[in-house]
C-alpha positions as CSV (number, residue, x, y, z in Angstrom):
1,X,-28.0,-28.5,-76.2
2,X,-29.5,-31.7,-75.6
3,X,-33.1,-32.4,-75.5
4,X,-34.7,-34.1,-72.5
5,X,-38.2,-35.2,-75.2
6,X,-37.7,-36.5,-78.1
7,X,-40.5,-35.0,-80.6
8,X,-41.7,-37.2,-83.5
9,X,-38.2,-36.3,-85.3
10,X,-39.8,-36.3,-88.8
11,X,-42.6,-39.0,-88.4
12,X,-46.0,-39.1,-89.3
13,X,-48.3,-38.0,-86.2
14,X,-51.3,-40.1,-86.1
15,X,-54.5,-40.3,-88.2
16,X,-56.8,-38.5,-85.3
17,X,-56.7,-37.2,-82.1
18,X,-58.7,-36.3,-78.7
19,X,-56.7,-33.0,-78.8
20,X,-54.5,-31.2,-81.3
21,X,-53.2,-28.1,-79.5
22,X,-51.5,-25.4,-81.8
23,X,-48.3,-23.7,-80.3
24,X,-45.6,-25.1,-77.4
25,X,-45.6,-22.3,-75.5
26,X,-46.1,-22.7,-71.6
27,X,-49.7,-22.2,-71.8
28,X,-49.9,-25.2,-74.9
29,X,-47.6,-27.2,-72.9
30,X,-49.2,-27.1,-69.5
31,X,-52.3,-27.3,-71.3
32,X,-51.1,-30.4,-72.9
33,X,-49.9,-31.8,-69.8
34,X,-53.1,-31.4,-68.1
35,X,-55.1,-33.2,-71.1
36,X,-52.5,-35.9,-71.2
37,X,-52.7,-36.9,-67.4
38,X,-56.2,-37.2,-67.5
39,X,-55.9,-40.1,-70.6
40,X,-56.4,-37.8,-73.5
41,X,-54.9,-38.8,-76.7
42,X,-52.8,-35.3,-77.6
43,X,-50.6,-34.2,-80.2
44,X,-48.6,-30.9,-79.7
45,X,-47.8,-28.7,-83.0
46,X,-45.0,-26.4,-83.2
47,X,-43.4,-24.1,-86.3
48,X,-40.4,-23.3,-84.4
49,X,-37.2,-26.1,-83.9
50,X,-38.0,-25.2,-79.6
51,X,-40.7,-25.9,-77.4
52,X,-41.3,-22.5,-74.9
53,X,-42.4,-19.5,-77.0
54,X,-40.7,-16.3,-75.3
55,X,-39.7,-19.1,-72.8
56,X,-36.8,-20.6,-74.4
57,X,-33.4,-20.1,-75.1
58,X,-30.3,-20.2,-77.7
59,X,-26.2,-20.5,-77.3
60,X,-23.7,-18.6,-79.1
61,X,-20.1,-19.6,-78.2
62,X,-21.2,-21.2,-75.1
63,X,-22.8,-18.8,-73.4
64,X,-26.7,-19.2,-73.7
65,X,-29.5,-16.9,-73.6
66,X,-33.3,-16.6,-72.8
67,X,-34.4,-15.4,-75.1
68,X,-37.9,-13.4,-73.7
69,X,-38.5,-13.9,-70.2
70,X,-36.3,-14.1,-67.6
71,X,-38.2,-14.2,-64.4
72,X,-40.7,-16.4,-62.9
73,X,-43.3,-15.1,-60.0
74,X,-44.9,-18.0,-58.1
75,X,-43.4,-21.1,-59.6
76,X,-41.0,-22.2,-56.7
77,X,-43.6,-21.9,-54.4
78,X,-45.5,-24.9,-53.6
79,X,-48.1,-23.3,-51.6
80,X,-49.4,-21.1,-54.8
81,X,-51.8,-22.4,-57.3
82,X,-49.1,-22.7,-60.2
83,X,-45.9,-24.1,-58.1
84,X,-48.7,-26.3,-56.6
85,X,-49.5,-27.4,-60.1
86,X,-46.1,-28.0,-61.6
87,X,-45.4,-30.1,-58.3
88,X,-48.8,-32.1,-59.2
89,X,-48.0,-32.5,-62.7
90,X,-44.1,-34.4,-61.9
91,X,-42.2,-31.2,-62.9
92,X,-38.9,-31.3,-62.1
93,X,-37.3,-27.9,-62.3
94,X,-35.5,-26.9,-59.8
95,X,-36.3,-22.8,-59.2
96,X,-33.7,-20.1,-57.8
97,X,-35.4,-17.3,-55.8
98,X,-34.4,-13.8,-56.6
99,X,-33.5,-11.3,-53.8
100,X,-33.9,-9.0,-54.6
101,X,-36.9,-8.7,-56.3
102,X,-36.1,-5.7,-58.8
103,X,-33.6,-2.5,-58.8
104,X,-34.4,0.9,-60.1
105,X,-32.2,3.7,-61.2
106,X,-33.6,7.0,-61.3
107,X,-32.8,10.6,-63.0
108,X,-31.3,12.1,-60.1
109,X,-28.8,9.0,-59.6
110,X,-30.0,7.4,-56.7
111,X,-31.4,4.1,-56.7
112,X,-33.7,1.7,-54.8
113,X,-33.3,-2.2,-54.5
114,X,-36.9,-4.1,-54.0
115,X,-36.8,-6.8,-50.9
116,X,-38.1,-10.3,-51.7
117,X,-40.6,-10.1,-48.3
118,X,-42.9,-7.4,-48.4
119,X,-42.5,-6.5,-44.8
120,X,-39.3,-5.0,-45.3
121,X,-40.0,-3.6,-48.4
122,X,-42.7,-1.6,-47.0
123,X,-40.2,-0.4,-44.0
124,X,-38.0,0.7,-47.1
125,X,-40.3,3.0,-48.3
126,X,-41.4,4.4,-45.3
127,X,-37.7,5.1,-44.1
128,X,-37.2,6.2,-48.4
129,X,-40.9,8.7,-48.1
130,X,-41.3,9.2,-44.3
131,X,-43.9,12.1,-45.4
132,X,-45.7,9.1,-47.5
133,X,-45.8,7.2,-44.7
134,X,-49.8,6.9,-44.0
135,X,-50.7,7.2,-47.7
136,X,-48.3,4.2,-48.1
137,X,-50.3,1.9,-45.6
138,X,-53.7,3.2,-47.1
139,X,-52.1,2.8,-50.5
140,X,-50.8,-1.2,-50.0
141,X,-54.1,-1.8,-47.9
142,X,-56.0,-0.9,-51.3
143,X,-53.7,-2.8,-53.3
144,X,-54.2,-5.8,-50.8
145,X,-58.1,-6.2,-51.6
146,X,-58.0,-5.4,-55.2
147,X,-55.3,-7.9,-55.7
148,X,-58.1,-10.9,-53.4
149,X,-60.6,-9.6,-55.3
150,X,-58.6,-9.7,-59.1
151,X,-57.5,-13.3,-58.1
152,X,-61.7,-13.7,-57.4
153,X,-63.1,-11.9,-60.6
154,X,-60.0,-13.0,-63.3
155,X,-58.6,-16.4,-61.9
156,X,-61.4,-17.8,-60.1
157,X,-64.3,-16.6,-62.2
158,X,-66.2,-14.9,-59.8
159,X,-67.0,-11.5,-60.5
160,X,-68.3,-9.2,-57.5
161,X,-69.4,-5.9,-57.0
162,X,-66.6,-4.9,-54.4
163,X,-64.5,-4.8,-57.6
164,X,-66.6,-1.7,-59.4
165,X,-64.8,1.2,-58.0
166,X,-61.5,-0.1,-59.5
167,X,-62.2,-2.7,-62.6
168,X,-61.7,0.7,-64.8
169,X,-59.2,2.4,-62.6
170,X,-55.4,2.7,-64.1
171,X,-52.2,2.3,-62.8
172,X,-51.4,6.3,-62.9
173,X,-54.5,7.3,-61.6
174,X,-54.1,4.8,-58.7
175,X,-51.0,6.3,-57.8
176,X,-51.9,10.1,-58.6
177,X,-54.9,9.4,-56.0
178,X,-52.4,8.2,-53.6
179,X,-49.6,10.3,-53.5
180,X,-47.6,13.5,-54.0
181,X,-44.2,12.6,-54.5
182,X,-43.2,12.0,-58.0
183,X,-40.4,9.8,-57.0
184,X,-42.0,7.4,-55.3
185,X,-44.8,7.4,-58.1
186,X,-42.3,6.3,-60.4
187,X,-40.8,3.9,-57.9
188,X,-43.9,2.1,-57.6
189,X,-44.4,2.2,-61.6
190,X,-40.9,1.3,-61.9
191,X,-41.3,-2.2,-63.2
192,X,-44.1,-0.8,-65.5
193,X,-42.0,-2.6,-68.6
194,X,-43.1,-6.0,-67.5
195,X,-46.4,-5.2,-68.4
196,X,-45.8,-3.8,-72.5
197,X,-47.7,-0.5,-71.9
198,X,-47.4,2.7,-70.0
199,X,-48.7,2.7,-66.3
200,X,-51.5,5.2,-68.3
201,X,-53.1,2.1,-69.7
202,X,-52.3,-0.2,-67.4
203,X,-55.3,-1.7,-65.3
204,X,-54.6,-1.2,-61.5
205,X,-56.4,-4.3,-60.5
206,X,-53.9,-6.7,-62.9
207,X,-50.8,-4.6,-61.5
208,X,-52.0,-5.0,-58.1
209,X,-52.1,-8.9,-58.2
210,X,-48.6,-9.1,-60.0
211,X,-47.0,-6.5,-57.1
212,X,-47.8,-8.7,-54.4
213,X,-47.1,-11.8,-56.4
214,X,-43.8,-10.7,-56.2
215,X,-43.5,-11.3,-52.5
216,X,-44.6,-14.9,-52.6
217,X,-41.8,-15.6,-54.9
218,X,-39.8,-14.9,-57.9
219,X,-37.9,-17.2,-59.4
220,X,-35.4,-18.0,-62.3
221,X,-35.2,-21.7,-63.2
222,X,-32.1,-23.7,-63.0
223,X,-30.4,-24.3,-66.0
224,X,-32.2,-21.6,-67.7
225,X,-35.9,-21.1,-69.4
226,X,-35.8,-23.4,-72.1
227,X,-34.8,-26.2,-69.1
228,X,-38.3,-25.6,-67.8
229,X,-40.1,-25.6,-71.0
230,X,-37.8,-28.8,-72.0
231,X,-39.2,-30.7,-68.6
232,X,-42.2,-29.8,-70.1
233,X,-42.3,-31.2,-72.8
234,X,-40.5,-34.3,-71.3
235,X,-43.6,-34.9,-69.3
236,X,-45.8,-34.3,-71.4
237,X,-44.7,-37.7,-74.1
238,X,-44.2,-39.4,-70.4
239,X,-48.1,-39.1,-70.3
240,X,-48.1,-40.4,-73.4
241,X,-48.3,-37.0,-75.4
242,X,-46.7,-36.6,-79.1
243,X,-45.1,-33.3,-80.1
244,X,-44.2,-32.4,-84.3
245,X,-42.0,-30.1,-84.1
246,X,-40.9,-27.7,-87.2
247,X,-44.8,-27.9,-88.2
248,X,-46.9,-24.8,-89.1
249,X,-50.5,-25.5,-88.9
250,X,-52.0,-23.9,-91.8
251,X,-55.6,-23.9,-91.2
252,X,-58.0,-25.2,-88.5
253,X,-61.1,-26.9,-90.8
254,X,-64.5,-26.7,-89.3
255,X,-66.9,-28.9,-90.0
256,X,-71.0,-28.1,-89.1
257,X,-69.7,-25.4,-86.8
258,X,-67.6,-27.1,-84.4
259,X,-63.2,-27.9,-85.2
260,X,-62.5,-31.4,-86.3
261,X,-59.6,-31.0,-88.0
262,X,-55.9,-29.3,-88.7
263,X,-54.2,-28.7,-91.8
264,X,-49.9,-28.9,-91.0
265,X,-47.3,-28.2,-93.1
266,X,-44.3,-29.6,-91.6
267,X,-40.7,-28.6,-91.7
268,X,-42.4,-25.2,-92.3
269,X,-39.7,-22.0,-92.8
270,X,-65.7,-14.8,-88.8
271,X,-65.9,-13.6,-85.5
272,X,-62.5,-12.2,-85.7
273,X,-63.5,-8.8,-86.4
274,X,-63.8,-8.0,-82.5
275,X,-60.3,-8.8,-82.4
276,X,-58.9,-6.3,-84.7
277,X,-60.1,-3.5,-82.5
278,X,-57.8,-4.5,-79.5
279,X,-54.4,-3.0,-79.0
280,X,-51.3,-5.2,-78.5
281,X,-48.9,-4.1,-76.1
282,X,-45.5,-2.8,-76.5
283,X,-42.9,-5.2,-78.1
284,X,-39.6,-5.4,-76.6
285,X,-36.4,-5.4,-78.2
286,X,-33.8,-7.2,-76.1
287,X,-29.7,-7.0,-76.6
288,X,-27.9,-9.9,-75.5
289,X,-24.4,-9.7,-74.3
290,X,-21.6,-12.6,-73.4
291,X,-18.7,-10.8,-71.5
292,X,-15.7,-11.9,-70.1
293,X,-13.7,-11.2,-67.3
294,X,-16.5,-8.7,-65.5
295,X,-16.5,-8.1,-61.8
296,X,-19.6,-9.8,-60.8
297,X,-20.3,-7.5,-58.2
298,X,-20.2,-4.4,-60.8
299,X,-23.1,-6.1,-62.6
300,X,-25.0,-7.0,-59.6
301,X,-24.8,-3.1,-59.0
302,X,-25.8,-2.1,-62.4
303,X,-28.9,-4.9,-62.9
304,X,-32.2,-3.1,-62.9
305,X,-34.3,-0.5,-64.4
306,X,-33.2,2.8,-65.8
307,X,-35.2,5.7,-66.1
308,X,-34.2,9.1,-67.7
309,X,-37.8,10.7,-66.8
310,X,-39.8,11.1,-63.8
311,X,-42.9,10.3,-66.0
312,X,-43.7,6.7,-65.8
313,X,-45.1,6.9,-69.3
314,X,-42.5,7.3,-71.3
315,X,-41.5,3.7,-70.8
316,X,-40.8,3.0,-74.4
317,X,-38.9,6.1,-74.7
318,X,-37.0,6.6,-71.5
319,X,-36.4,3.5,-69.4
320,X,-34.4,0.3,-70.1
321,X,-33.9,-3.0,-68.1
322,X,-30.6,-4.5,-67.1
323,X,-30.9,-8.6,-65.9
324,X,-28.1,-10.5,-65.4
325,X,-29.0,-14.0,-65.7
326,X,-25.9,-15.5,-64.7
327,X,-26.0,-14.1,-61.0
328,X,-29.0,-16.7,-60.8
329,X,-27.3,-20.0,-62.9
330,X,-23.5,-19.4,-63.3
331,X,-23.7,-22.4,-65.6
332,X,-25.2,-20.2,-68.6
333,X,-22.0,-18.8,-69.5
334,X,-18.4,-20.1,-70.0
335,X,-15.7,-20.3,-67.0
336,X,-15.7,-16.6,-65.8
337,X,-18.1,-15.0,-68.5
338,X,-21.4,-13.4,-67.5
339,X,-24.3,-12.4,-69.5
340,X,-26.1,-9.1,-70.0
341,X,-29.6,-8.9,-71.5
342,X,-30.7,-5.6,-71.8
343,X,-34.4,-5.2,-72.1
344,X,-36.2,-2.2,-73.7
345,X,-39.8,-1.4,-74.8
346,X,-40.3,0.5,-78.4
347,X,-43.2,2.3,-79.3
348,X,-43.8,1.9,-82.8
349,X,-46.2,1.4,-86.2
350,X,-45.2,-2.7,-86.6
351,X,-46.8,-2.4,-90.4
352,X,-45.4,0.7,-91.6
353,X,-41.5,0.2,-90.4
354,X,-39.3,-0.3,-93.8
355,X,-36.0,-0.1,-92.7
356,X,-35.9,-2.9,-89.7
357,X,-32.1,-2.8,-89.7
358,X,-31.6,0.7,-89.4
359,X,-33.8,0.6,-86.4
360,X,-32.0,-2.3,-85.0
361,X,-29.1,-0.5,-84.9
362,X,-30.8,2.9,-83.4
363,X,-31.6,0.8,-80.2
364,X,-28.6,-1.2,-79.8
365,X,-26.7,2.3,-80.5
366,X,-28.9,3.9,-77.9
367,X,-28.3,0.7,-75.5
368,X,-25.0,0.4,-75.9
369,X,-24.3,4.5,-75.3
370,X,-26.0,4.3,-71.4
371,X,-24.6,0.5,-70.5
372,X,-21.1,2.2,-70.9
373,X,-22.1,5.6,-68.8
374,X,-23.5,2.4,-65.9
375,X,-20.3,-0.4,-66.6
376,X,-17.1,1.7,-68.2
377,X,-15.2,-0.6,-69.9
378,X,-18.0,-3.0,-71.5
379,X,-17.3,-3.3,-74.8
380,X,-13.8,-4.2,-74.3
381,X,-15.4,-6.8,-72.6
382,X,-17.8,-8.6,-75.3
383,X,-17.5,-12.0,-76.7
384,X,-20.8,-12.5,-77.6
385,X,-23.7,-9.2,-79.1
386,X,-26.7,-9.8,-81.2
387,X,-29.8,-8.2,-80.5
388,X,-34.0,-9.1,-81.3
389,X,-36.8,-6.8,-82.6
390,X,-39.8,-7.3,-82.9
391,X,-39.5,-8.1,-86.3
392,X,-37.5,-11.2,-84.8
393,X,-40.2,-12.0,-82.0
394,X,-42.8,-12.5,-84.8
395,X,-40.7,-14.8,-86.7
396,X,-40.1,-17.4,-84.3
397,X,-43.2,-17.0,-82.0
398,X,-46.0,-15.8,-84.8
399,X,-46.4,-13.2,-81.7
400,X,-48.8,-10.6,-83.8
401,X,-46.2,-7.7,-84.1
402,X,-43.9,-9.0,-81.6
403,X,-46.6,-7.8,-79.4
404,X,-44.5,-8.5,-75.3
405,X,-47.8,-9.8,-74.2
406,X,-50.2,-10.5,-76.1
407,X,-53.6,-7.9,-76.3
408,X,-52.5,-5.1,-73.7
409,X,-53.6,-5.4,-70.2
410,X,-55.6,-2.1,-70.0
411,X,-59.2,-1.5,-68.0
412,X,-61.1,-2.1,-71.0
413,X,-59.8,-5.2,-72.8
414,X,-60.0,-7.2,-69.3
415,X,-62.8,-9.6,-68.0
416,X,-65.4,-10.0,-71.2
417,X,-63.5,-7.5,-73.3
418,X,-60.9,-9.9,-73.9
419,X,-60.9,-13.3,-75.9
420,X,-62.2,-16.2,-73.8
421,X,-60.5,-19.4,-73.2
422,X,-63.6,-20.5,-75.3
423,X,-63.5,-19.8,-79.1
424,X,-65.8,-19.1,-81.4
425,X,-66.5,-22.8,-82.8
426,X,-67.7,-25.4,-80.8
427,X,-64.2,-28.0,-79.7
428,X,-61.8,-24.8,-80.3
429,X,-60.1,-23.6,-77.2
430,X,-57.7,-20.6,-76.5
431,X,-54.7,-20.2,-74.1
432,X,-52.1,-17.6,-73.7
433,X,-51.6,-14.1,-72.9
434,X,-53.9,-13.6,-76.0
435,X,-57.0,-15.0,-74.2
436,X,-58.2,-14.1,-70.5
437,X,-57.2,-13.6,-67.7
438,X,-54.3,-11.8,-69.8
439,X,-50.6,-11.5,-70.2
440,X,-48.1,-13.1,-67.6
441,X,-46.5,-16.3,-66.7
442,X,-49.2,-16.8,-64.1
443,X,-52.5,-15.8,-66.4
444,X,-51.0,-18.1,-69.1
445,X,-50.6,-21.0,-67.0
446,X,-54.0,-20.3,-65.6
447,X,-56.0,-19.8,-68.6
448,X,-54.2,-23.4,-70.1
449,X,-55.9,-24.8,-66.8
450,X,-59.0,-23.4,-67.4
451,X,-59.3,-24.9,-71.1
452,X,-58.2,-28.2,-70.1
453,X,-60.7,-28.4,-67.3
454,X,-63.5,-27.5,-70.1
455,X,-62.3,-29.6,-72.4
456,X,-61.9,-32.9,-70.2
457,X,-65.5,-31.7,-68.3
458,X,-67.1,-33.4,-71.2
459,X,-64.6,-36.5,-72.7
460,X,-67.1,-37.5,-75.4
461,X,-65.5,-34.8,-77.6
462,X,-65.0,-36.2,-81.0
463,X,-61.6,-36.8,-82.5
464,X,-59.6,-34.0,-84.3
465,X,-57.8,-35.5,-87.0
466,X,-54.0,-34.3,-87.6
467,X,-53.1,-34.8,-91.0
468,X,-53.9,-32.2,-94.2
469,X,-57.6,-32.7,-94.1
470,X,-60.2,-31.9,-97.3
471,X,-64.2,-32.0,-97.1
472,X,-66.6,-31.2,-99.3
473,X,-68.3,-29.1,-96.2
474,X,-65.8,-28.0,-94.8
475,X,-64.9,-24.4,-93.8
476,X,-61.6,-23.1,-92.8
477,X,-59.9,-20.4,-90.4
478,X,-56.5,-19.9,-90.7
479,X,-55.7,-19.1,-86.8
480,X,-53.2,-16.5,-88.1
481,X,-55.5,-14.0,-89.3
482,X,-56.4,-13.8,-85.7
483,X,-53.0,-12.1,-84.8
């Protein structure tokens, strides 16, 4: 696949720096962008061959895979603080809206298809759960001020007391509050996955603002994820950016207390303490199929969530996703193939697993067992199988564990109880679902704004120099001790 940026292709970056930023995920490159525009001298460090993180992509006998995420809320849409930003910032991507939104498959059989405009999805329910009718509308209207007021408090900065009766509130208890009716409790946990964790540990207030996110767009970029973390990077070196690809940054040196410096190795294969008592979320292992000669319109009936229980917490055990990229860019696959990516949270102890090949093929056993009960006839149908752990999200991401998104987004590691965009030594910055407001396209993009606007707030920040760097008093952090 050609590149639309061109990297430094094995030359030396330069002696110093207004910027170095570690990582070319979206929230390093929009964060990159955003210094670049405003005259910044930046150079953009990257271990992997790919700019994008879980935002990227890889081919295998022409058909072509994303290889994390696969859908986009917000960025089509203009009139929203991120698709206002990529149309500021010259990005070119052109965005297909999904509609539906989601599908869920449930226990009993039945199933429920999400609308892309809330309106309708809330007469769907109501028609679905006439007997939830009223705690519906008292539900949504709940949902509709803790999702202003999270935007407020997490986005905007602005904490307010309006907030206290749900900052600690969960997901579950939200809905156990609210209704009766275990279906539609796991209807409206359903998506629960996107998130890494069970609806148990799940903050309400962060699941309230990514619900009715939903309904001012989602999207799936033309051409595919890495095409929108390519025109990325494109702009960014139009801005005048550099980016060293293949490059692990070893250590970031310290000098007096403040970061001047990072140590690279290129064509690579204190205060941290707080950190190690956060809890990742769930990693997610992902099988990818090619297929040829599928009915389209059997896999646009089988794309969705499954779910074997009625109890929204057994994500990781019981429930699976089905997306079908190539009902959204036909141009992923070869002339009539399609591709399957089956998505599917594990629960388990990242340090003490020994036998990562026997549990590779647990899960893809397991997946492949209920795609053939949904699409008979599958595996006759496969060109193209390979599958990721988390084992394989940490190798090409550094992701700590594989970890889906970054520290999990539970009541008590929001707000101040998660790593701020400002680190711990003066001209370090953080962005990312590791760092507030937490995990998300959206949050990431947002928290890269954030640290750009600190950093260009005051320009007479002193250079960072880019090459191996040695002082006498210097100390060092090595950024991956940090997980």
């Amino acid at each position: 696949m050609k590149r639309s940026f061109k990297g430094l292709k094995g030359g030396a970056p330069n002696d110093s720096y207004d910027a170095v930023i570690i990582g070319a995920g979206i929230g390093g490159l929009i964060c990159a962008n955003l210094l670049a525009r405003e005259g910044l001298r930046v150079l953009l460090t990257e271990q992997h061959y790919m700019v994008g993180g879980y935002c990227s992509t890889f081919r295998r006998r022409g058909y072509t895979f994303d290889a994390a995420t696969h859908f986009y809320p917000l960025l089509g849409n203009s009139g929203t603080i991120t698709g206002k930003l990529l149309q500021e910032l010259g990005i070119r991507t052109e965005w297909v809206k999904m509609d539906p939104v989601d599908h869920f498959h449930f226990p009993d059989g039945s199933s429920f298809s999400v609308p892309a405009d809330f309106e309708p999805y809330l007469a769907k329910l109501k028609r679905e759960f006439p007997d939830e009718a009223n705690n519906l509308d008292q539900f949504f209207e709940v949902v509709r001020e803790v999702y202003l007021l999270g935007l407020l408090c997490y986005f905007r900065g602005h904490d307010t007391d309006r907030l206290g009766p749900y900052r600690d509130m969960t997901v579950r208890e939200a809905l156990d509050r609210s209704f009766r009716n275990e279906k539609i409790k796991l209807l409206l946990a359903g998506d629960c996955g996107h998130w890494g964790s069970p609806p148990s540990r799940t903050s309400f207030v962060f699941d309230s603002m990514l619900r009715l996110s939903y309904f001012l767009g989602n999207y799936y970029p033309r051409g595919g994820s890495q095409a929108f973390a390519d025109e990325l990077a494109r702009r960014f070196e139009e801005l005048g950016g550099q980016i060293l690809m293949r490059s692990l940054v070893r250590r970031i040196l310290v000098n007096k207390g403040s970061a001047c410096g990072v140590e690279v190795e290129t064509e690579a294969a204190g205060g941290l303490e707080s950190l190690r008592k956060l809890r990742p979320s769930h990693p997610c292992f992902l099988t990818y199929f090619g297929l040829r000669d599928m009915p389209v319109e059997v896999l646009r009936e089988a794309e969705g969530y499954y779910w074997d229980s009625w109890d929204s917490d057994q994500v990781a055990t019981s429930a699976f996703k089905i997306f079908v990229p190539t009902l959204f860019e036909p141009a992923l696959a070869p002339s009539g193939g399609q591709i399957v990516i089956v998505q599917k949270l594990t629960d388990l102890d990242y340090e003490a697993m020994i036998d990562w090949t026997a549990h590779k093929l647990t899960i893809e056993q397991y997946i492949i067992t209920n795609l053939e009960r949904r699409i008979p006839g599958l595996q006759e149908k496969i060109a193209v199988k390979l599958s990721a752990s988390a084992l394989t999200s940490h190798k090409y991401t550094l992701n700590h564990h594989g970890a889906m998104l970054g520290w999990e987004m539970s009541p008590d590691q929001l707000g101040s109880k998660r790593p701020d965009v400002v680190g711990p030594i003066k001209n370090l910055y953080f962005v990312g679902h590791w760092t507030q407001p937490g995990g998300g396209i959206t949050p990431v993009i947002v928290s890269a704004m954030r640290a750009a606007e600190m950093i260009t707030r005051g320009r007479n920040v002193a250079p960072v120099e880019a090459a191996a760097l040695a002082g006498a008093n210097a100390d060092e952090l090595n950024p991956r001790q940090s997980g």
